[in-house]
C-alpha positions as CSV (number, residue, x, y, z in Angstrom):
1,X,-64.9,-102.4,111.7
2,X,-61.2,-102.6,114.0
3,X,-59.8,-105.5,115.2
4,X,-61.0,-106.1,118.6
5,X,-58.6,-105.8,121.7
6,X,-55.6,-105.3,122.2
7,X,-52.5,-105.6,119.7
8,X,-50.8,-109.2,119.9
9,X,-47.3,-108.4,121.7
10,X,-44.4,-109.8,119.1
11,X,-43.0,-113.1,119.2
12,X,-39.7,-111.9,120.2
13,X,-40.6,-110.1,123.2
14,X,-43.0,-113.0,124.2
15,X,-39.7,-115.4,124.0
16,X,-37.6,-112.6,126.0
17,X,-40.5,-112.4,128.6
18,X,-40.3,-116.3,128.6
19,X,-44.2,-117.4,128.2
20,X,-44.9,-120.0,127.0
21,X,-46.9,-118.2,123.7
22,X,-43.3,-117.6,122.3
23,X,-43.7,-120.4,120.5
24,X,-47.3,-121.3,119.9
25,X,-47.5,-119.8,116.3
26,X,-45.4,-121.8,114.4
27,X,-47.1,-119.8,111.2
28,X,-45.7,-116.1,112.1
29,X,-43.7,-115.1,109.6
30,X,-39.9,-115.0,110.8
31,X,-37.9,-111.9,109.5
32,X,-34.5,-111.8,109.2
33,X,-32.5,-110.3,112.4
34,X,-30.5,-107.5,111.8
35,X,-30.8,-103.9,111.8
36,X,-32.4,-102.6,108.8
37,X,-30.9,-99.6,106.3
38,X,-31.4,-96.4,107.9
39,X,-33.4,-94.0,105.6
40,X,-31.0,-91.3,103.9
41,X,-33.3,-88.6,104.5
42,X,-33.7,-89.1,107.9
43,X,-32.1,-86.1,109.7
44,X,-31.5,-84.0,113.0
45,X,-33.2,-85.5,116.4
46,X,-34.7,-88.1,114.1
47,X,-31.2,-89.9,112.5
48,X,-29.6,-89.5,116.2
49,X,-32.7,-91.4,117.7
50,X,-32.4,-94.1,114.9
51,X,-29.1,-94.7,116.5
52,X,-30.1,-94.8,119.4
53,X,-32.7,-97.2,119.1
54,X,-31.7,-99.0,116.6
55,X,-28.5,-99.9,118.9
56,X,-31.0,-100.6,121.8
57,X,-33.4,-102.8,120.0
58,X,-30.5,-104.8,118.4
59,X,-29.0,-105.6,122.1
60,X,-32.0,-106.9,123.0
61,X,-31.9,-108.9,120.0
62,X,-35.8,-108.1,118.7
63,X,-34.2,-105.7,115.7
64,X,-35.3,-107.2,112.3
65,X,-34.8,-106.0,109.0
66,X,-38.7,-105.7,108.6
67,X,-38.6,-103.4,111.4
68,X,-37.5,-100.2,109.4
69,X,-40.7,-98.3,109.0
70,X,-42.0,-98.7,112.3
71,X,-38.5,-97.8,113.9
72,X,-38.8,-94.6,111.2
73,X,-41.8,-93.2,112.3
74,X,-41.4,-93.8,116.0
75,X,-37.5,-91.8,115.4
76,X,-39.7,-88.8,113.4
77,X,-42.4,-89.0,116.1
78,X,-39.6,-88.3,118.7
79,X,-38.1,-85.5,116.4
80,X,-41.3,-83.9,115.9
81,X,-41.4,-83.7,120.2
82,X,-38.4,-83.1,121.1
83,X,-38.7,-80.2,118.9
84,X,-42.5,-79.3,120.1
85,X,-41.0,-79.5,123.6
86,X,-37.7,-77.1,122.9
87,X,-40.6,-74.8,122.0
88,X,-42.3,-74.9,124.6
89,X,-39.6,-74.7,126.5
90,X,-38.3,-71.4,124.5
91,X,-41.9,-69.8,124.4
92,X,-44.1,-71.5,127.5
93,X,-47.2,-73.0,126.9
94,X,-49.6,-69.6,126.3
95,X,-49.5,-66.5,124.6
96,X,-51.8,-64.0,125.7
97,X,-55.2,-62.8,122.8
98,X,-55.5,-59.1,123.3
99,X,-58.7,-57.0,121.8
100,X,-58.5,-54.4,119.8
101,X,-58.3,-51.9,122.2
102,X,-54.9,-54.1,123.5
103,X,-55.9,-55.0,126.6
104,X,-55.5,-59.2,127.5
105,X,-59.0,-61.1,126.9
106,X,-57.6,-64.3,127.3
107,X,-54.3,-66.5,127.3
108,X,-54.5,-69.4,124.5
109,X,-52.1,-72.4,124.1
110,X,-49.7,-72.8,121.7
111,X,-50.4,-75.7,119.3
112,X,-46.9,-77.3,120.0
113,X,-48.8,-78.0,123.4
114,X,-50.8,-80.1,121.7
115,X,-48.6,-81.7,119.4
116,X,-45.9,-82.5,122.0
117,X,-48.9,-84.4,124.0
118,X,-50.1,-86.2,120.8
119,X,-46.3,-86.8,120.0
120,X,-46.1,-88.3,123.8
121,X,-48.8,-90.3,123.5
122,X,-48.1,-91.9,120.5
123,X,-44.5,-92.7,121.7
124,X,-45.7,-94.5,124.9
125,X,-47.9,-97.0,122.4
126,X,-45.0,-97.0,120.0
127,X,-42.1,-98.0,122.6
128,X,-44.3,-100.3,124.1
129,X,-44.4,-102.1,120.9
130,X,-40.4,-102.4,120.8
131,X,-40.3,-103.3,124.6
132,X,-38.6,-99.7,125.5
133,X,-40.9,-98.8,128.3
134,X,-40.4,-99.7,132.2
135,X,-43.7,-102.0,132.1
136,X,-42.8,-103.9,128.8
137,X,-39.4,-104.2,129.9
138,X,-40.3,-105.5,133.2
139,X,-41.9,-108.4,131.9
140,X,-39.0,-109.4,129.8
141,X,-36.7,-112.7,131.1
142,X,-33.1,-112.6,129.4
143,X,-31.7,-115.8,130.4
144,X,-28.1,-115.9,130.4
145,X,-27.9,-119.4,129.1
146,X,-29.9,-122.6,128.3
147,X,-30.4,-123.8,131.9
148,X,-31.3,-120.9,133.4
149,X,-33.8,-120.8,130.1
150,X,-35.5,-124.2,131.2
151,X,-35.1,-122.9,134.6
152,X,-37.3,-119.9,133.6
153,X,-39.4,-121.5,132.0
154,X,-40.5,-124.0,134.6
155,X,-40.9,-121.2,136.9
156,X,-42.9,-119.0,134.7
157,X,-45.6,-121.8,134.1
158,X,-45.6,-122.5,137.7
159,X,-46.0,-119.3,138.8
């Protein structure tokens, strides 16, 4: 049976969000910040997106060098859209089924549809996890120092 509910949001994005939970497991395993080795056979939309995030993630300082294959598969997840969407976009999203006789029965999608949907989806949950989305990112506090930190603080746990 699954784990129920939903998945715990990392430590570094609670701390960044300033809540108070930041800091209430003192047992979570601490990896070592940094940006972790890029794969060598990572290519095409996939290497130019593990830039890009990679650069992203590491300004917002919650980059860690156990972070590698989740920030792999979410840079192949957006390869395998972009290039499901550049089809789409190429093609359009039916083709028509004729009978034998050649007239059009029907029109049917193109399975790159699908996949760029799937590919979407999955992206969404993935980014989420990172805090690369509008929602997660809006509940992020980046203090610019350690006053403004209490400061936040004090107004997060009154509020």
């Amino acid at each position: 049976m699954g784990k129920r509910g939903p998945a715990p949001t990392p430590t570094p994005i609670l701390r960044l969000r300033g809540s108070w939970r930041g800091d209430a497991n003192g047992a979570e395993p601490q990896p070592e910040p940094g940006r972790p080795e890029k794969p060598d056979w990572l290519k095409g939309y996939a290497e130019t997106a593990w830039e890009q995030f990679a650069d992203q993630l590491e300004a917002m300082g919650v980059l860690t060098v156990a972070d590698g294959h989740a920030l792999t598969v979410l840079c192949q997840t957006w390869s395998r859209w972009r290039r499901a969407e550049e089809f789409v976009d190429q093609h359009g999203e039916t083709y028509p089924v004729q009978d034998n006789q050649g007239r059009v029965r029907y029109l049917k999608k193109f399975p790159q549809v699908g996949i760029a949907q799937a590919c979407a989806t999955t992206l969404n949950r993935m980014m989420a996890e990172f805090g690369l989305t509008p929602s997660a990112r809006s509940r992020i506090v980046v203090p610019s120092d350690k006053a403004s930190d209490d400061e936040d603080k004090r107004r997060y746990l009154a509020g």
